[in-house]
DRENDO-1510 file (C-alpha; in Angstrom, 1 decimal, always signed):
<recs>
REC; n; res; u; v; w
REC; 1; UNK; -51.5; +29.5; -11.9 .
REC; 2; UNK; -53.6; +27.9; -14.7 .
REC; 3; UNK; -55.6; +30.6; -16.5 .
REC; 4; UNK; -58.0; +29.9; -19.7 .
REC; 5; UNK; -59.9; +31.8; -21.5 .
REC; 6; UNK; -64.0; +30.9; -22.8 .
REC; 7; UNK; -66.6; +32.7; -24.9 .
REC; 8; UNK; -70.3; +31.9; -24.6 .
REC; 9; UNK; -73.4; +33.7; -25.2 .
REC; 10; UNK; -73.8; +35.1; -21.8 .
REC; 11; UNK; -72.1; +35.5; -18.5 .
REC; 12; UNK; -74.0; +33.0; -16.8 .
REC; 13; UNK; -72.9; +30.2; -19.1 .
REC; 14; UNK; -69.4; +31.4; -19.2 .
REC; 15; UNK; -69.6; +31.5; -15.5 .
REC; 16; UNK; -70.6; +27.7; -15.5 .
REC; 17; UNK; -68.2; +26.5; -17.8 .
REC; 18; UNK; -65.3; +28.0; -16.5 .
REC; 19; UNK; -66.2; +26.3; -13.0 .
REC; 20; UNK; -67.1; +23.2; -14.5 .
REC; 21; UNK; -63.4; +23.5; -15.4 .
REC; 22; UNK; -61.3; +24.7; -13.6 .
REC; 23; UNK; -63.4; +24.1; -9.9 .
REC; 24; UNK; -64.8; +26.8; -7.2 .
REC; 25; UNK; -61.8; +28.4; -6.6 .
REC; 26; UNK; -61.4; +29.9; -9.9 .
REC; 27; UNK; -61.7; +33.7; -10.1 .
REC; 28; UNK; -62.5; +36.1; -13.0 .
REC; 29; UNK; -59.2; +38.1; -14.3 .
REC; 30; UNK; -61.0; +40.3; -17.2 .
REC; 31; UNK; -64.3; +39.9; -19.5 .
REC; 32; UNK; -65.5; +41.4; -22.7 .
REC; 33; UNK; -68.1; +41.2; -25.0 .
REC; 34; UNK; -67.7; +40.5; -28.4 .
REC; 35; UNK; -69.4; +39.5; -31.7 .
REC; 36; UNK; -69.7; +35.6; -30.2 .
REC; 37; UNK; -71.0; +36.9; -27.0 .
REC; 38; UNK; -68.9; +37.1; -23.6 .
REC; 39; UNK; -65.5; +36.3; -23.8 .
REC; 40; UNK; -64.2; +35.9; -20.3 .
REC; 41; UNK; -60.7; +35.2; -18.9 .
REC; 42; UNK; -60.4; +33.2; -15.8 .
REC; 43; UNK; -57.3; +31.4; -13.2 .
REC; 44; UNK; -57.1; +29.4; -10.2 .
REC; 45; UNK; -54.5; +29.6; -7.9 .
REC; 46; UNK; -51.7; +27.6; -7.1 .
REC; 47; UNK; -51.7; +23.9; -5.6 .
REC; 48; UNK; -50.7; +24.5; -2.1 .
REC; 49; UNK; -49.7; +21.1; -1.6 .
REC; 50; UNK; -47.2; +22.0; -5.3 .
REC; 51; UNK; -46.2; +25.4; -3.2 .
REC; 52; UNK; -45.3; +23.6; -0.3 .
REC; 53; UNK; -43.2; +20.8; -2.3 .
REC; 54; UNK; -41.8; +23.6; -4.2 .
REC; 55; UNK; -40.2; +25.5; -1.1 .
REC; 56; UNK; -38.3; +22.7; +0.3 .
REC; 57; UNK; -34.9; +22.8; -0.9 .
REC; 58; UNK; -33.4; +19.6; -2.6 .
REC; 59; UNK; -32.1; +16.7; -1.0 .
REC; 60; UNK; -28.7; +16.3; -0.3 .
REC; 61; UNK; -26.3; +13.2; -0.7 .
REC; 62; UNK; -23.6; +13.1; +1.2 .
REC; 63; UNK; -20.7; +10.1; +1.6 .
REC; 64; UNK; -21.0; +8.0; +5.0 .
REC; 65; UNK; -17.9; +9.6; +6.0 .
REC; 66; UNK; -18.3; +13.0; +5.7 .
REC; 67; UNK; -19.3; +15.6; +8.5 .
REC; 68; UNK; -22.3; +18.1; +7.7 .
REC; 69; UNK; -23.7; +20.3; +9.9 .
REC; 70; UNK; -27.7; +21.8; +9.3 .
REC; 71; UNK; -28.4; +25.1; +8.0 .
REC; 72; UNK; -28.0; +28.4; +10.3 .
REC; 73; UNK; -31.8; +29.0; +11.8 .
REC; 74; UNK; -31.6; +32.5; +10.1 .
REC; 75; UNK; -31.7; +31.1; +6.7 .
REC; 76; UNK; -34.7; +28.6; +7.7 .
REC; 77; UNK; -36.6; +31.8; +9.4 .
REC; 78; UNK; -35.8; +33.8; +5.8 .
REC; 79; UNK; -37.5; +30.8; +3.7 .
REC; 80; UNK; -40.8; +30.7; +6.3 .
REC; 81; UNK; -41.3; +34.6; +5.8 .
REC; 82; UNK; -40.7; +34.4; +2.3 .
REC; 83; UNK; -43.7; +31.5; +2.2 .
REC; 84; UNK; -45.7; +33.5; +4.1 .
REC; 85; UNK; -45.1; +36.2; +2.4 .
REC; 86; UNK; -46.3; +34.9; -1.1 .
REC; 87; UNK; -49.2; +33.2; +0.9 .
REC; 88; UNK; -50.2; +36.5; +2.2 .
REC; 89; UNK; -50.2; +38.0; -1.3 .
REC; 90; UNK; -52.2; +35.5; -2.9 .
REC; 91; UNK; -54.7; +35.8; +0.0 .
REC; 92; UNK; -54.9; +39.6; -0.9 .
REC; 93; UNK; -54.9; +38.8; -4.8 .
REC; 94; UNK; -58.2; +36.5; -3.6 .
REC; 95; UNK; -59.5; +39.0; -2.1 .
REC; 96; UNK; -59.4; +41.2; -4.9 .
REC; 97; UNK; -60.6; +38.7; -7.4 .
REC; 98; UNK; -63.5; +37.9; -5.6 .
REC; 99; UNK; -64.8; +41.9; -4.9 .
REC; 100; UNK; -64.3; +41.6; -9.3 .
REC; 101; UNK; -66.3; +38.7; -9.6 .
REC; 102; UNK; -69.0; +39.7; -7.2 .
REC; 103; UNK; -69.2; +43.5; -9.0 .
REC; 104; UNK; -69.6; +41.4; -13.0 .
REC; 105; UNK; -72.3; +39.7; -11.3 .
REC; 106; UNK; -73.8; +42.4; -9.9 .
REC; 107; UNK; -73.4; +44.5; -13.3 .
REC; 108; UNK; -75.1; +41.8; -15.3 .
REC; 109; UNK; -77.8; +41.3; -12.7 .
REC; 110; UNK; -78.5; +45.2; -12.9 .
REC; 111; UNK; -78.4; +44.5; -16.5 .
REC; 112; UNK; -80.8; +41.7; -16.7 .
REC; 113; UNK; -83.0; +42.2; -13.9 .
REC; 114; UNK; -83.4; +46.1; -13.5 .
REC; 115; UNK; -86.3; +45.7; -11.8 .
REC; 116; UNK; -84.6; +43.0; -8.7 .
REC; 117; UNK; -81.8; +45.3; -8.1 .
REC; 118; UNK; -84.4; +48.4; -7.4 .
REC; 119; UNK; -86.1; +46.2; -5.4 .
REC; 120; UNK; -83.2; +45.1; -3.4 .
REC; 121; UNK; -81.7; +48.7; -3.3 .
REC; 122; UNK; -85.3; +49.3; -1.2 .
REC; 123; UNK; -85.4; +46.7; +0.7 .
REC; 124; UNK; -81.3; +48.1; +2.4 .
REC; 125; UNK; -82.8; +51.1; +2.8 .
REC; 126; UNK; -85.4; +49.6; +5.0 .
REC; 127; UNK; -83.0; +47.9; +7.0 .
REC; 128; UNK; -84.3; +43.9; +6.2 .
REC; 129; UNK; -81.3; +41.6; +6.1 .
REC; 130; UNK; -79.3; +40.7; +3.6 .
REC; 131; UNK; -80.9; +36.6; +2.8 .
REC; 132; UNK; -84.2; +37.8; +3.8 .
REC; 133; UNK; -83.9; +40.9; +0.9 .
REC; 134; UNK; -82.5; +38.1; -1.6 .
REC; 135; UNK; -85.0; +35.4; -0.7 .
REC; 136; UNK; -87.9; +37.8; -1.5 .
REC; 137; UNK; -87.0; +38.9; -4.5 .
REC; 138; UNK; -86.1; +35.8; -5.7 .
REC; 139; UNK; -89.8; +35.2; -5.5 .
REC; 140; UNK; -91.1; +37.9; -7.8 .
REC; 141; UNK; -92.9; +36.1; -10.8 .
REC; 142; UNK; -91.6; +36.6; -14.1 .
REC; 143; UNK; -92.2; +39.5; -15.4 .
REC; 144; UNK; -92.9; +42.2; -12.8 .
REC; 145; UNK; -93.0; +45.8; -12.9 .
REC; 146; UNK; -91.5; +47.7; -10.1 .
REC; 147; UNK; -95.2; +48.8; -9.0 .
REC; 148; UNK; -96.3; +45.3; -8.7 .
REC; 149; UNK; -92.6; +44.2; -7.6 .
REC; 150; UNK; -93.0; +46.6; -4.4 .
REC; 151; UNK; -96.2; +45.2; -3.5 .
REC; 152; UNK; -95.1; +41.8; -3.8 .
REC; 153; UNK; -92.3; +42.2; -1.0 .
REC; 154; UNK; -94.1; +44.2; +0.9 .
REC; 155; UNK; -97.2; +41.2; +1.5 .
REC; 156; UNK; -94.0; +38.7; +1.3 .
REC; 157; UNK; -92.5; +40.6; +4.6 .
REC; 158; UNK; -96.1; +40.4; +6.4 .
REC; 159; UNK; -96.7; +37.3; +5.6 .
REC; 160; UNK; -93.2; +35.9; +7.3 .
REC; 161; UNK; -94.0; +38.6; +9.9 .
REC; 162; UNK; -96.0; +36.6; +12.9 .
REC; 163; UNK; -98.1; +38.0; +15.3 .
REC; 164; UNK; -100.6; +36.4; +17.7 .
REC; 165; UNK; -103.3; +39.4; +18.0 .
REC; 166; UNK; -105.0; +40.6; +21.2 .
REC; 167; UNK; -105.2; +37.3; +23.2 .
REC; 168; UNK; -104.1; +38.1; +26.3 .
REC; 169; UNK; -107.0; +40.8; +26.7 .
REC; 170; UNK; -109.6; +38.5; +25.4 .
REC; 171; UNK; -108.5; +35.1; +27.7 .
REC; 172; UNK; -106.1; +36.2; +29.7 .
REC; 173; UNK; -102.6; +34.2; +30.8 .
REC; 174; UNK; -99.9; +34.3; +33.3 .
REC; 175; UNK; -97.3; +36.1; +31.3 .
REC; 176; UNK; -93.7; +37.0; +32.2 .
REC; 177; UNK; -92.1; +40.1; +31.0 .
REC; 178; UNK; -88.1; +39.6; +30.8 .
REC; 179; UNK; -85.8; +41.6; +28.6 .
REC; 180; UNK; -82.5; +44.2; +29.3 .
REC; 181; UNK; -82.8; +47.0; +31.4 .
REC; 182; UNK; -84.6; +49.8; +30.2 .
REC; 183; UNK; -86.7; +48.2; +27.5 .
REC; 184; UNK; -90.1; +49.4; +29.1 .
REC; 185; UNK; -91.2; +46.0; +31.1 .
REC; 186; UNK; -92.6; +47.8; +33.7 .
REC; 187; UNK; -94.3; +50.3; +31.6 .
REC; 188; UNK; -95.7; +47.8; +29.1 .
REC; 189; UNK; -97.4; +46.2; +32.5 .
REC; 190; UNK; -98.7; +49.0; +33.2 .
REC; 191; UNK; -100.5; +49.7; +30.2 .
REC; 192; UNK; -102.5; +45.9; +29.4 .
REC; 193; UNK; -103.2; +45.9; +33.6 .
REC; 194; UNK; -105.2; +49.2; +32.3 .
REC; 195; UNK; -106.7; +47.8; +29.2 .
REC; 196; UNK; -107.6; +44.7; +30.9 .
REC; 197; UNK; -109.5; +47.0; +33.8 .
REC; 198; UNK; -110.9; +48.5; +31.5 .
REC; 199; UNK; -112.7; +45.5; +29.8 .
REC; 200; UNK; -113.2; +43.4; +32.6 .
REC; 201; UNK; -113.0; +44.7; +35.9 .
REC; 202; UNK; -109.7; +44.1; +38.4 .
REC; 203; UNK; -111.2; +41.0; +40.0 .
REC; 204; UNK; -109.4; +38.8; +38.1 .
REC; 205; UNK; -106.0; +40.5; +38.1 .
REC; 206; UNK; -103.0; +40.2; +39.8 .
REC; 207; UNK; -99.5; +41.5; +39.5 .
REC; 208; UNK; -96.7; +39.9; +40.6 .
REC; 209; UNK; -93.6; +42.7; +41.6 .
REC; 210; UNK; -90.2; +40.0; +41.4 .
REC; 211; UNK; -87.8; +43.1; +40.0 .
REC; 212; UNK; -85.3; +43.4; +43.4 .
REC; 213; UNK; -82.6; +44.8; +41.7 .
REC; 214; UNK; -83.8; +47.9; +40.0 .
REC; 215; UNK; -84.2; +51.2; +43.1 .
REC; 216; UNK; -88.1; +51.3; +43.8 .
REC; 217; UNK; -89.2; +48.9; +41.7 .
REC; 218; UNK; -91.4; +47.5; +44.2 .
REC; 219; UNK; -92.5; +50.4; +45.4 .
REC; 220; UNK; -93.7; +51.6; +41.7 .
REC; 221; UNK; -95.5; +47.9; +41.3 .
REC; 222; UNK; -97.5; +49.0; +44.7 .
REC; 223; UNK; -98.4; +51.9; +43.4 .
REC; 224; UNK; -100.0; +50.7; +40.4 .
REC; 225; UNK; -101.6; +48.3; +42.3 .
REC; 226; UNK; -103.3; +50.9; +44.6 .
REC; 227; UNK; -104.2; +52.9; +42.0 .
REC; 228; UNK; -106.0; +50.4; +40.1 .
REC; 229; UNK; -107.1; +48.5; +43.2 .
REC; 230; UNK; -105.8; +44.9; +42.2 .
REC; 231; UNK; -103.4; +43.0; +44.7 .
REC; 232; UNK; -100.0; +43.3; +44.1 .
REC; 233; UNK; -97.5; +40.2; +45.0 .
REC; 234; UNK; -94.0; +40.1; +45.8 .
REC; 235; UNK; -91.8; +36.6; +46.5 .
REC; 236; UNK; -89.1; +36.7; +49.1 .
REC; 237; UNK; -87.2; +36.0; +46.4 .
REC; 238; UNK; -86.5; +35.5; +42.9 .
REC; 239; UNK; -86.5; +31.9; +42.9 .
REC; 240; UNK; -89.3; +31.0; +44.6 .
REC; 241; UNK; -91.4; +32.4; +42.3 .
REC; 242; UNK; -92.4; +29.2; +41.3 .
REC; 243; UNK; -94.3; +28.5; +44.8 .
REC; 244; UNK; -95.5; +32.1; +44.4 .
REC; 245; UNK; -97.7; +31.5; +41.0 .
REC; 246; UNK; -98.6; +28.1; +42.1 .
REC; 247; UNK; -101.4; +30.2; +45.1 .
REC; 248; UNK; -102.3; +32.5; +42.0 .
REC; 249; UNK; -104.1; +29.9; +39.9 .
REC; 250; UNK; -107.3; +31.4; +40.3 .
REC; 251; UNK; -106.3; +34.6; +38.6 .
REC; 252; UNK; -107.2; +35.0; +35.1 .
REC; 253; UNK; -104.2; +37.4; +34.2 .
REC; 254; UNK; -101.1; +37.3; +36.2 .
REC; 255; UNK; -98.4; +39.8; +35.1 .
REC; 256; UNK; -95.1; +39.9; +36.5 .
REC; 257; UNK; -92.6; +42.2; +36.1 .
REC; 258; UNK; -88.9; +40.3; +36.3 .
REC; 259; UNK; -85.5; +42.5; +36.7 .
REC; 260; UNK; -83.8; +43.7; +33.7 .
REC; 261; UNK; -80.1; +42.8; +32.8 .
REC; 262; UNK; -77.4; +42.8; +30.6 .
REC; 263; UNK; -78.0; +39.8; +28.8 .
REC; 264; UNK; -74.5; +39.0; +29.2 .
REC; 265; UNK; -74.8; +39.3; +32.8 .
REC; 266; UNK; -74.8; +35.6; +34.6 .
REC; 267; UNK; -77.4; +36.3; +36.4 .
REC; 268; UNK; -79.5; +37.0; +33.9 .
REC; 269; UNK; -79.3; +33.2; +32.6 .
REC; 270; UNK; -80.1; +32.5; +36.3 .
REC; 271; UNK; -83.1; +34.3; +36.6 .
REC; 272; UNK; -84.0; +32.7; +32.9 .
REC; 273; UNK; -83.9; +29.0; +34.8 .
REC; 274; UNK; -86.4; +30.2; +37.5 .
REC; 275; UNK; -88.7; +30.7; +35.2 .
REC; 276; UNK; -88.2; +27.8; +33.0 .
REC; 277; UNK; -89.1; +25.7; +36.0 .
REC; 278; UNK; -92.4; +27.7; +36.2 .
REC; 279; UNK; -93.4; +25.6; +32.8 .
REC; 280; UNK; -95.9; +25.3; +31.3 .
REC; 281; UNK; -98.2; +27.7; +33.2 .
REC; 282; UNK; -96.0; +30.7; +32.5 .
REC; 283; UNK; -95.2; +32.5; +29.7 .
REC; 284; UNK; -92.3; +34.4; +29.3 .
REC; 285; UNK; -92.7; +37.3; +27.1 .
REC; 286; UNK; -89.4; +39.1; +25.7 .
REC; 287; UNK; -89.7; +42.5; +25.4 .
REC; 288; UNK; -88.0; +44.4; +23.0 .
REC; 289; UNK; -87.3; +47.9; +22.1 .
REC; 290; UNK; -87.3; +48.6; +18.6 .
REC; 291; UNK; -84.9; +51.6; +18.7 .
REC; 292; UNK; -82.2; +48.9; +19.2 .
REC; 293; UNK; -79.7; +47.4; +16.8 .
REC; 294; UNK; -80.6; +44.7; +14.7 .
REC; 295; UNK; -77.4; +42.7; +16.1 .
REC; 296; UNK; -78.4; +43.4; +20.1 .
REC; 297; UNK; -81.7; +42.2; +19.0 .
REC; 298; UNK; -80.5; +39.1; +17.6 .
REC; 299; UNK; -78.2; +38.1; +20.9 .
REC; 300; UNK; -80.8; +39.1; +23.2 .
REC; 301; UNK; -83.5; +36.7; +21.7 .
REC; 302; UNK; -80.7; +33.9; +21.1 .
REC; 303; UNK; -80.2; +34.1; +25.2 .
REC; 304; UNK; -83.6; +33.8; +26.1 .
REC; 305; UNK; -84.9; +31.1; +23.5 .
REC; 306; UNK; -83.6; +28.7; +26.5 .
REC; 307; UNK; -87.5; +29.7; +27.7 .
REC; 308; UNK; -88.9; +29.2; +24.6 .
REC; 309; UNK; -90.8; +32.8; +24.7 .
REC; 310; UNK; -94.4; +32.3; +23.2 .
REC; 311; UNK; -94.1; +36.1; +21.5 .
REC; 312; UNK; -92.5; +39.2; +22.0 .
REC; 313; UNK; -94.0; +43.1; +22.7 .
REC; 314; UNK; -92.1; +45.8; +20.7 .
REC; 315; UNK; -91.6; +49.4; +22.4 .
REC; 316; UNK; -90.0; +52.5; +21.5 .
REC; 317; UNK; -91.4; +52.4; +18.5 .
REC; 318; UNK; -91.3; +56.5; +18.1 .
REC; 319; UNK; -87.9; +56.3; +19.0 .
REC; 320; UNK; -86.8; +53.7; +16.2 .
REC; 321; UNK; -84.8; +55.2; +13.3 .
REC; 322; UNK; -85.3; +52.2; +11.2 .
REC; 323; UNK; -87.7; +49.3; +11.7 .
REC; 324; UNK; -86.5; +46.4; +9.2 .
REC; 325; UNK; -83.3; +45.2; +11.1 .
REC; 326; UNK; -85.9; +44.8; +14.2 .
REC; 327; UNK; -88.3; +42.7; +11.8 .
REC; 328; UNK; -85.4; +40.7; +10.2 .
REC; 329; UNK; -84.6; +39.3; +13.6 .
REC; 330; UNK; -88.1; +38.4; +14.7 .
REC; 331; UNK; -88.7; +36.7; +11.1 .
REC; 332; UNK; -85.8; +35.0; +11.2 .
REC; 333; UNK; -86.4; +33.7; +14.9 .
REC; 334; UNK; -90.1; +33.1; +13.9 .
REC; 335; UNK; -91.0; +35.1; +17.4 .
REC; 336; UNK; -94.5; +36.3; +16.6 .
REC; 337; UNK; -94.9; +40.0; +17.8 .
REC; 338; UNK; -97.7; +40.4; +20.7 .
REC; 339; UNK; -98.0; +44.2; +21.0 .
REC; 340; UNK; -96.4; +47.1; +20.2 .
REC; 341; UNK; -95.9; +50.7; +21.9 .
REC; 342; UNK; -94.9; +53.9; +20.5 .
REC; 343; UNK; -95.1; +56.1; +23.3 .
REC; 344; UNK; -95.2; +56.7; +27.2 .
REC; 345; UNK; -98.5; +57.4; +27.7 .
REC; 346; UNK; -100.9; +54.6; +29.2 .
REC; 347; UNK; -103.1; +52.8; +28.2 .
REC; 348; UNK; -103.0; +54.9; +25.1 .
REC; 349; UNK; -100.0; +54.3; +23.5 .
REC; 350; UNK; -100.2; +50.4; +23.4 .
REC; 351; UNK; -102.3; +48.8; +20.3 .
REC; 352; UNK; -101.9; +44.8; +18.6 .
REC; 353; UNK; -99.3; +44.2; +16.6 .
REC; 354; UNK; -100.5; +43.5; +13.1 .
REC; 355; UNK; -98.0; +42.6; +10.5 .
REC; 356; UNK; -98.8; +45.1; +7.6 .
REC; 357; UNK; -98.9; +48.0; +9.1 .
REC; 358; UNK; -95.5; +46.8; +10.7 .
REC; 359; UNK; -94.0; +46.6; +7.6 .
REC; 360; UNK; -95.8; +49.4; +5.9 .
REC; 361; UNK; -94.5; +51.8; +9.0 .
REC; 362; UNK; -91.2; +50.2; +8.3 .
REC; 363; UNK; -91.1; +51.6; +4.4 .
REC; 364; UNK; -92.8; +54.5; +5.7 .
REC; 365; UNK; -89.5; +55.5; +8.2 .
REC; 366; UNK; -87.4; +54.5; +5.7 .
REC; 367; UNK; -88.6; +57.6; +2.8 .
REC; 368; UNK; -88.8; +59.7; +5.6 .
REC; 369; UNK; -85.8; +59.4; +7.4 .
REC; 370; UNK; -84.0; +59.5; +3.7 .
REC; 371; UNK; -82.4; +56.0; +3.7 .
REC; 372; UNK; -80.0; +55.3; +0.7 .
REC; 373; UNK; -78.0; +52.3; +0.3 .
REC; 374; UNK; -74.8; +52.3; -0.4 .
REC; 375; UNK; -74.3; +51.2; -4.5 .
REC; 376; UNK; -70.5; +49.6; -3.4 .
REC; 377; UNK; -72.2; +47.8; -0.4 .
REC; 378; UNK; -74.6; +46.8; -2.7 .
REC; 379; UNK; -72.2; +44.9; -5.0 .
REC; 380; UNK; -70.7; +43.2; -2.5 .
REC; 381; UNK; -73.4; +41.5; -0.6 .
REC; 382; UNK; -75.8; +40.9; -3.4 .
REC; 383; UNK; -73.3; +40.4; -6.0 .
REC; 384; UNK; -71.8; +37.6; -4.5 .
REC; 385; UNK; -74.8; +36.0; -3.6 .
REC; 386; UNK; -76.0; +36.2; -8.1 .
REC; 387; UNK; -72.3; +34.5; -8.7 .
REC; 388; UNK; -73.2; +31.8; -5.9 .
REC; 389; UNK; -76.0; +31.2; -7.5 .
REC; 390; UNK; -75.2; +31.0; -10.8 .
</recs>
């Protein structure tokens, strides 16, 4: 293990030099400050080509004539363990050297940029994602108070946010609702086939019931249908649904309700085909609820980009706990957000999505709910990101 020591007049540029010497693998062992600035003791670790070299035992010359026989496996099996062994250790003596490194950038971070690490302490509590928190702080101009910091992210946030506005009301479509079981498809349906009524009459409606797997689906599509006195169509099955839409073209809005799944599930992907052949007159619309996990909502919209969903229509919004991890996802697919619904009652609980008052209600769940971040969580994932980027 080489270790060196190097003063400079602040931990950034101690930082650099000692990985402009010794290379990336070099971890922090201690640091100080003194009267020439930060003095700061670093190693890297051993060669692994030298351990390897080192562990082989020496080469033995023997006379032509003389019998040897190898070494008993037990003794071989003793010098393996022993390698692993030190190779574990200096994977744990990593570990640890790292979590140091990443807390000495964090603590000179706090130091230099007070207002950044508030800002990023807010932003966990919210629930946005790690590279999405970084990435918008990193944008604050120089400068910034924490007042104008906070307003800063917040317009950053609804700016990445997309949305597409009430479009579907105003011309109409032939949309697809797909999602897991239990989001609220059919209920979402329900609600803009009312709105649309509403505003222009159920001539040129139509709903389309294709959900065979869920008990009385189709019955619950019939009913809606009689109630609002729009026709209500049903395929003899899920794949010719295609043939279906194609006698349907006449229709201004056509919503169809599809079965929910367990993504997972293979015939989910299945189902996902049919309507990909249905391109490009349909669109499917992925339907998510917002009271789900940030991961969920990541695997279920990595599954169904095969479609290439135009948007996306958030409910359960009164059941969410936290709203960022949601957002995080749809920023980072770049899924614009069509509606969202907070409730079960229709048409009422149903409005446009708008971005700002998205991420406003996200900061506003957050205080009340009584988010904190955690300050050791913290250091870890932001600190190493300040000594990557140094």
């Amino acid at each position: 293990m080489k270790i060196v020591r190097h003063t400079a007049p602040d931990m950034r540029q101690a930082l650099r030099a000692i990985r402009e010497q010794l290379g990336e693998d070099a971890v922090i062992l201690s640091s100080r400050r003194g009267a020439k600035g930060v003095e700061v003791t670093a190693a890297v670790d051993f060669d692994a080509a030298r351990l390897d070299s080192t562990a082989k035992p020496a080469e033995l010359r023997v006379a032509p004539e003389t019998a040897f026989a190898p070494a008993p496996p037990p003794a071989a099996a003793a010098t393996d363990a022993s390698a692993e062994a030190m190779g574990n250790e200096l994977k744990t003596l990593r570990r640890m050297l790292e979590t140091q490194l990443a807390q000495l950038a964090w603590n000179e971070r706090t130091r230099r940029h007070p207002v950044h690490v508030e800002l990023l302490r807010e932003l966990s509590e919210i629930g946005v994602a790690q590279d999405l928190a970084d990435h918008l702080v990193g944008q604050l101009p120089p400068g910034v108070d924490l007042a104008q910091g906070r307003r800063f992210t917040v317009a950053g946030l609804s700016q990445y946010l997309q949305v597409t506005g009430d479009r579907w009301l105003d011309s109409g479509g032939c949309v697809a609702f797909i999602g897991a079981t239990g989001v609220g498809k059919t209920t979402m349906l329900a609600k803009l086939a009312v709105r649309w009524i509403l505003r222009h009459g159920p001539k040129d409606l139509a709903l389309v019931a294709s959900d065979t797997v869920r008990i009385g689906a189709q019955d619950q599509m019939h009913a809606l249908g009689q109630l609002l006195g729009v026709p209500v169509h049903v395929p003899e099955r899920f794949e010719a649904l295609p043939q279906l839409l194609a006698g349907l073209n006449r229709q201004r809005l056509v919503l169809i309700d599809t079965p929910g799944a367990s993504v997972r599930d293979a015939q989910f992907d299945a189902r996902l085909a049919v309507l990909g052949a249905c391109a490009p007159r349909l669109e499917p619309a992925l339907v998510l609820a917002a009271s789900t996990q940030a991961g969920a909502l990541e695997e279920t919209i990595a599954r169904c980009a095969v479609v290439k969903p135009a948007s996306c229509l958030l409910t359960k919004m009164d059941e969410a706990a936290s709203l960022g991890g949601a957002l995080s996802a749809l920023i980072h697919a770049r899924l614009p957000v069509s509606y969202v619904s907070d409730g079960q009652r229709v048409p009422e609980d149903l409005r446009p999505a708008r971005a700002l008052e998205l991420v406003t209600q996200a900061v506003r769940l957050a205080k009340t709910s009584g988010a904190a971040a955690d300050e050791d969580l913290l250091r870890r994932r932001f600190g190493k990101l300040a000594h990557a980027n140094t």
